[in-house]
Structure formats: C-alpha cells, structure tokens
C-alpha positions in Angstrom: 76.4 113.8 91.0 79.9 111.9 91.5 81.6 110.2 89.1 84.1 107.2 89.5 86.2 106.6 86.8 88.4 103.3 86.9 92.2 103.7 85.8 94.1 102.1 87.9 95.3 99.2 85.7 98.4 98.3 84.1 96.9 98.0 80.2 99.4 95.2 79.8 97.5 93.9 76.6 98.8 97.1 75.0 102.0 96.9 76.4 104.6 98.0 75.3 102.9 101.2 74.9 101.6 100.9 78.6 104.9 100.7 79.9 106.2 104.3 79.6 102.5 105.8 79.9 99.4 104.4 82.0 96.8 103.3 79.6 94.1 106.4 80.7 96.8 108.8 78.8 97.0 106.7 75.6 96.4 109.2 72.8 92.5 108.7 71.2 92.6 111.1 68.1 95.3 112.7 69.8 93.9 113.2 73.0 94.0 111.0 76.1 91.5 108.3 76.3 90.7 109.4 79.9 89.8 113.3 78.5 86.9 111.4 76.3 85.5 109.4 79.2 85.4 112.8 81.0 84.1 115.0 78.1 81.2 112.0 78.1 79.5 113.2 81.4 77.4 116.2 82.5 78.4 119.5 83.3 78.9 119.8 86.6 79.5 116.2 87.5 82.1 115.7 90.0 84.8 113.6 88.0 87.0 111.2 90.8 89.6 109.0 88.9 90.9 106.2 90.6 93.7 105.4 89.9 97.1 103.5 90.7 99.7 102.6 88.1 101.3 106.5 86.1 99.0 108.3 88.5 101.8 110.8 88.7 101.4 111.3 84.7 97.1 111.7 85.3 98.1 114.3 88.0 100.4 115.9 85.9 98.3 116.2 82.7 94.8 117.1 85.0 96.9 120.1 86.1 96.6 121.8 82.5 92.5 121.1 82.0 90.3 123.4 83.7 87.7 120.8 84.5 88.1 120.2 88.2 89.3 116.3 88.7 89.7 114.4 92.0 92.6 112.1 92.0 92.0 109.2 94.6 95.4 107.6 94.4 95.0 103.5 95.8 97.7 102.2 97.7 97.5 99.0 95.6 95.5 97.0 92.9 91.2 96.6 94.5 89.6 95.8 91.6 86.5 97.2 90.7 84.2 97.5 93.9 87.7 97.6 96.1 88.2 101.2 93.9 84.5 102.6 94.5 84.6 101.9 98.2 88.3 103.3 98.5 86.3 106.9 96.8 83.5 106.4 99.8 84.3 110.0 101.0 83.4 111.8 98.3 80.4 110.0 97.3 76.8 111.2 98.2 73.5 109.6 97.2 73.9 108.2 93.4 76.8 108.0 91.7 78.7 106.4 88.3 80.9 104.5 87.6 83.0 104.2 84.4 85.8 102.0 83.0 87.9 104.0 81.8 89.1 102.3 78.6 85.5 102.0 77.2 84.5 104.6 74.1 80.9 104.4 73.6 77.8 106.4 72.6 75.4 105.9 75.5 73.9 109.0 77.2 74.8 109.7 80.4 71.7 112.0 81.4 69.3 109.0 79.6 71.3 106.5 81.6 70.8 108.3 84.7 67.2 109.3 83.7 66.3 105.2 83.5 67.9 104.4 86.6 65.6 106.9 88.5 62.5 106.0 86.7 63.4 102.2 87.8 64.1 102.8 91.5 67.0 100.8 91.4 69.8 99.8 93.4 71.9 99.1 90.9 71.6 99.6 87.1 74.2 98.8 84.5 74.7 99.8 80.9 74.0 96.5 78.3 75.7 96.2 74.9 74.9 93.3 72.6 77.9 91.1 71.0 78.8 87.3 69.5 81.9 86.2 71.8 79.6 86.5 74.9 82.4 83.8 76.4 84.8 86.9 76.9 82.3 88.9 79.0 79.7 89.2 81.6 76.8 88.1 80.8 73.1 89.3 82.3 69.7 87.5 81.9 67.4 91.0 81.0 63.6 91.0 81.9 61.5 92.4 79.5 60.4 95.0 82.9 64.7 95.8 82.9 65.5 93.8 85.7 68.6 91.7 85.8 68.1 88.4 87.4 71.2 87.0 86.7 74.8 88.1 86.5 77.6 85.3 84.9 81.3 86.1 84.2 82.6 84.9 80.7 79.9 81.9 80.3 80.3 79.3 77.7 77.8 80.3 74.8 75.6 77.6 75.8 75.1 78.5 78.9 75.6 82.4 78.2 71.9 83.1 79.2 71.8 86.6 76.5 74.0 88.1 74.2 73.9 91.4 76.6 77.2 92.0 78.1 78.4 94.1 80.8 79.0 97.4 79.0 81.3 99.1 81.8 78.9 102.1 82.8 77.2 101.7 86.4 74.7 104.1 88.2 74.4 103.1 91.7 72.5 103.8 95.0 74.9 104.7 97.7 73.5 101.7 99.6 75.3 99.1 97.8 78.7 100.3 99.6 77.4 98.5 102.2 77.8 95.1 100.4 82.1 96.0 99.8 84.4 95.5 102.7 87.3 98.0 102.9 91.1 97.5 102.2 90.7 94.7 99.7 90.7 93.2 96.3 86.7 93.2 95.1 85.1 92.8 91.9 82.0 94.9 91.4 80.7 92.1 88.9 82.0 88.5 90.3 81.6 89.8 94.2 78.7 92.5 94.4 76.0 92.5 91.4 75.5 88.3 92.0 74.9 89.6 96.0 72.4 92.2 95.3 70.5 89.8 92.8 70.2 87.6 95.7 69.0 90.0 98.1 66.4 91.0 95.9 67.3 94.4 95.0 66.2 96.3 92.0 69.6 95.4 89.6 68.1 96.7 86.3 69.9 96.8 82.8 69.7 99.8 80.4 70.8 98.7 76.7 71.8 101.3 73.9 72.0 102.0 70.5 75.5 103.7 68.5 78.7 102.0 69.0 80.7 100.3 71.8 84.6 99.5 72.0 86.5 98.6 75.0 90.0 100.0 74.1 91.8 97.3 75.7 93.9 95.5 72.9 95.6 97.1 70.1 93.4 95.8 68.0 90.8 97.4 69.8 92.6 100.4 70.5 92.8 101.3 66.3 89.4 100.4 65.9 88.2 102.8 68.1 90.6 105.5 66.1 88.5 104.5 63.1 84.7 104.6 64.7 85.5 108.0 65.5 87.0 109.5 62.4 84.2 107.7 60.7 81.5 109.8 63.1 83.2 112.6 62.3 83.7 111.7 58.4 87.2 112.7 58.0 89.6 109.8 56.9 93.0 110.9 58.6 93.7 112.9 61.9 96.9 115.1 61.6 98.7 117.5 63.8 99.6 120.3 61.6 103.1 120.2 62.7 103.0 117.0 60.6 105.8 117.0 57.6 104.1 114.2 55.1 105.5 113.4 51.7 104.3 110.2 51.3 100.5 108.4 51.1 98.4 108.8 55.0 95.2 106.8 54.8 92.4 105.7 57.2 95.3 107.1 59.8 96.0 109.3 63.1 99.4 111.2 63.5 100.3 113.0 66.7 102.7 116.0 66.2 106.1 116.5 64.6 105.4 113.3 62.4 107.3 113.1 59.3 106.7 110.7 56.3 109.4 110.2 54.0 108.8 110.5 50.1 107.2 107.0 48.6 105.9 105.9 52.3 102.5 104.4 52.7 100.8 104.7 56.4 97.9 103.2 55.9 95.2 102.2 59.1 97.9 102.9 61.5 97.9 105.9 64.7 101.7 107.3 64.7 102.2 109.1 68.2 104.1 112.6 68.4 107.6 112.4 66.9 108.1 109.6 65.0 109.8 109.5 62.1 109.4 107.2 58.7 111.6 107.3 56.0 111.3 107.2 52.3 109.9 104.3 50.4 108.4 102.3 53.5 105.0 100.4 54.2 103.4 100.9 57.3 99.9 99.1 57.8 97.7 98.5 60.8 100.5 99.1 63.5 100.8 101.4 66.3 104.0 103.1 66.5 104.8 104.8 69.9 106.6 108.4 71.0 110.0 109.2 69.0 109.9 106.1 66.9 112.4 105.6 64.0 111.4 103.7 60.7 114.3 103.4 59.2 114.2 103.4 54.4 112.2 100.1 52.8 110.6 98.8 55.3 107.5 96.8 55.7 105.8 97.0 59.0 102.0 95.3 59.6 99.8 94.7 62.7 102.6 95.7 64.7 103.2 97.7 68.1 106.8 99.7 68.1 107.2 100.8 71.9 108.6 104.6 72.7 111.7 105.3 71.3 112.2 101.5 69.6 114.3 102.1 66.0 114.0 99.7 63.3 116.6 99.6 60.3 116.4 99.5 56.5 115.1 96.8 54.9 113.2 95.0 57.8 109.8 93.2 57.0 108.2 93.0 60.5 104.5 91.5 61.0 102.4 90.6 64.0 105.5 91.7 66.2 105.8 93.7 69.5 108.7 96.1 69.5 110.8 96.7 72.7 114.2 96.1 73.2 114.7 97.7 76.5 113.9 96.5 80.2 110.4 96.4 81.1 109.7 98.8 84.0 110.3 97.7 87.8 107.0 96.3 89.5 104.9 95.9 85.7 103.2 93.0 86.1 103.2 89.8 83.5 99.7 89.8 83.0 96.1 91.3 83.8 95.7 91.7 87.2 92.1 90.9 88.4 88.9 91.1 86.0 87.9 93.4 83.2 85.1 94.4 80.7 86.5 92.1 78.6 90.1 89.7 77.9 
C-alpha cells in the first residue's frame, strides 16, 4: 500500500520557527515530526511525501534514514486533493493519506482493516472535540457512513462534534473526481462530491489522543502527551550541560542552563544557551538561541539564532529580528485540519 503524506505548507502559525526549517522537520522529542508520521505506518508501506516549501531540507535529512521515501516535489501550493493527484503515478489500488502535522494514536492496520470491511470509497479518520467551529465537521450514521461533510460550521449548525481527524484511506477511483494542475481541497471540493454521488464515504472514530501540531501551543502540547505516554517528565540530549531546574521540558543537544535558571514546560532546540539566574516558561526557543542573565521569558517563540539581553521580561512575544525569507507567505495558504 502507498502512502501520501502532506507537507507541503509553509507552518506560518509557528513561524518564526518555520522560517529557517519547513514545519515536517520541526523537532518532536527531538526528532522530526515527519519521522513520527512515518514510524506510524506499516512495514512495508510505500511512504510518498508531498511536499513544496524546505523540500530540499526533507531530501536532505531522508538521505540518512534507511526507510525508503519518495519525494514528490509540487511545482506550487495544490492543496489537499491537488497534492494526491500530483502523486497519481505511484499510486495503485488503495492508498492513505496523512497530514503531516497531526500526532495521534489511531491504528493504521485497524483503520485500513474498517475501510475494507465497509467497501468504501472513501473513509476518513473522526476525532471528537468542543470548538467544532475550527474544523470539518461530518454527520456519522450509526452503520459509519458519512452523509454530510461541512467546513468550520457554526456550533449550531455543526451537525456532530466529529471532526475531520487528517487520516484518509481511499479507493483509487476517487482520482477521478480531482482535475490536474490545480489548487483542490480534498475536504471543501471532493468528500461533499462523493457524498452526492452516493458513494460509500464512511467515518472511522478512535480512542487515545489527537493533536494537530499546528500552533505553538499545540506544538508543546504534543511534547507533553508524549512524554506523559512514555512517563518520563523531561527529554534531554546527553550532550546537555544543565545547572539549573528542567521540568515538564525537551532539550535538543548542546543545551546549557546556567546555575539558578528555571526551564519549566518549554522545548529548547540544539544549541541554545541560558544563562544563570533566568525563568523560562512555556516558550519555544529555536536553534543557537542566546538568553542572556535574569531574564523572564513566558509563552514565547525565540526564532534561530535571535539573542535576548539581561534583564528582559518578555511574554506572549514572537522573537525575530531578521528579514523574513523571500517568497514566505503572510498567512495560511489554502485550508487545513484545523486554524
């Protein structure tokens, strides 16, 4: 079986992290995000990753894993059913397809397994929430079939709280409904068309955890789920140098933490450096990062290589004082699991 994973966005909601990396090569307890959507699948899977935006840096860091990958470069931005069709060639029979920025516990083999048993056309993975408003919405049968697909609904007229959890198995029939060479959404363009038609478009819900590592707050919860599954409370690179307090945290390599520093809920990428007597809490803080002595940094996001002096207090604050790369877009560009 053939697996489509979609990276080709920008990640500008984590920017500016995304702005000297592609979001796919974020760490994740200091491993790419990408290599934990690609450890989720079967052996033997063929793993296709479409991407766009850094797919230099993807190429680059697939050359060291062993796993064999297929990287189907897009000449531009085509969305979600514009990607799959663009990866027609290597596709036989069923396939996946994954966004890439979502951490989750369903079972590939059970989701595949239910798919099968229904005969579908289409079948996509279900995960329930509260802000249904931010998300697509489906309208579940109690036999699995989806008879109704709406995009970011009000909550009055969200007709479940069962969301689009980014994980579809589909018949290779439903490339006919996706013209080539253009911008398409898989969930505002296609699953509404093969509802219509009558096609079998069944739902499969699951039980564990679901996080859609799209925000930074999103992005450290998912650091925490994990380290919680696996019942340790920090994550550190023995290269680490720490004098200070590390809670609840995950540090990359050649991370040092001055005498009298607190970092506390917070993911330190590879060779930063804190100095003595500082408070870090809930923040991000990007490659080569300097925190300068007494200084207080919360819910905050220092970009790749940013410094920040003594005695700064810094809250709810995005760190980069250096042009934003040629072509990186202002916003999100088309639709997503989630805003």
């Amino acid at each position: 079986m053939q697996a489509i994973i979609l990276t080709g966005g920008f990640g500008t909601r984590l920017a500016p992290l995304t702005f000297t990396r592609p979001k796919s090569l974020l760490p994740l307890l200091n491993k790419p995000l990408i290599h934990h959507v690609v450890d989720s699948f079967p052996q033997g899977t063929d793993v296709i990753l479409a991407t766009n935006y850094g797919r230099e840096a993807v190429e680059k860091y697939f050359t060291n894993i062993e796993r064999p990958i297929i990287i189907n470069d897009e000449p531009k931005p085509l969305g979600t059913g514009g990607a799959v069709k663009f990866a027609e060639r290597y596709l036989q029979g069923t396939f996946l397809v994954m966004n890439g920025d979502i951490i989750s516990s369903l079972n590939i083999r059970k989701f595949i397994k239910f798919h099968t048993d229904m005969k579908a056309t289409a079948s996509i993975s279900l995960w329930p929430v509260e802000n249904m408003e931010e998300f697509g919405v489906v309208d579940l049968k109690p036999n699995g079939r989806i008879v109704k697909f709406v995009e970011k609904p009000s909550r009055e007229n969200a007709p479940s709280n069962l969301i689009n959890a980014g994980a579809y198995c589909l018949d290779e029939k439903v490339l006919d409904y996706i013209d080539e060479d253009r911008f398409v959404s898989m969930e505002q363009d296609i699953f509404p068309q093969v509802i219509t038609d009558g096609k079998r478009f069944c739902g499969y819900t699951f039980e564990g955890f679901w996080i859609d590592v799209g925000r930074p707050w999103s992005y450290l919860e998912a650091h925490w789920a994990l380290m919680k599954r696996q019942g340790v409370q920090n994550v550190m690179d023995t290269s680490c140098d720490i004098h200070g307090r590390v809670s609840g945290s995950c540090l990359g390599s050649n991370v040092t933490v001055g005498p009298g520093t607190r970092v506390l809920s917070s993911v330190v990428f590879d060779g930063v450096d804190i100095d003595k007597r500082s408070h870090v809490e809930e923040c991000i803080l990007g490659e080569g990062c300097r925190i300068g002595r007494n200084v207080r940094l919360v819910q905050s996001i220092v970009g790749d290589g940013e410094v920040i002096g003594d005695n700064r207090s810094l809250e709810n604050v995005s760190v980069w004082t250096k042009p934003v790369p040629d072509g990186y877009p202002p916003g999100q560009i088309g639709n997503v699991v989630g805003e």
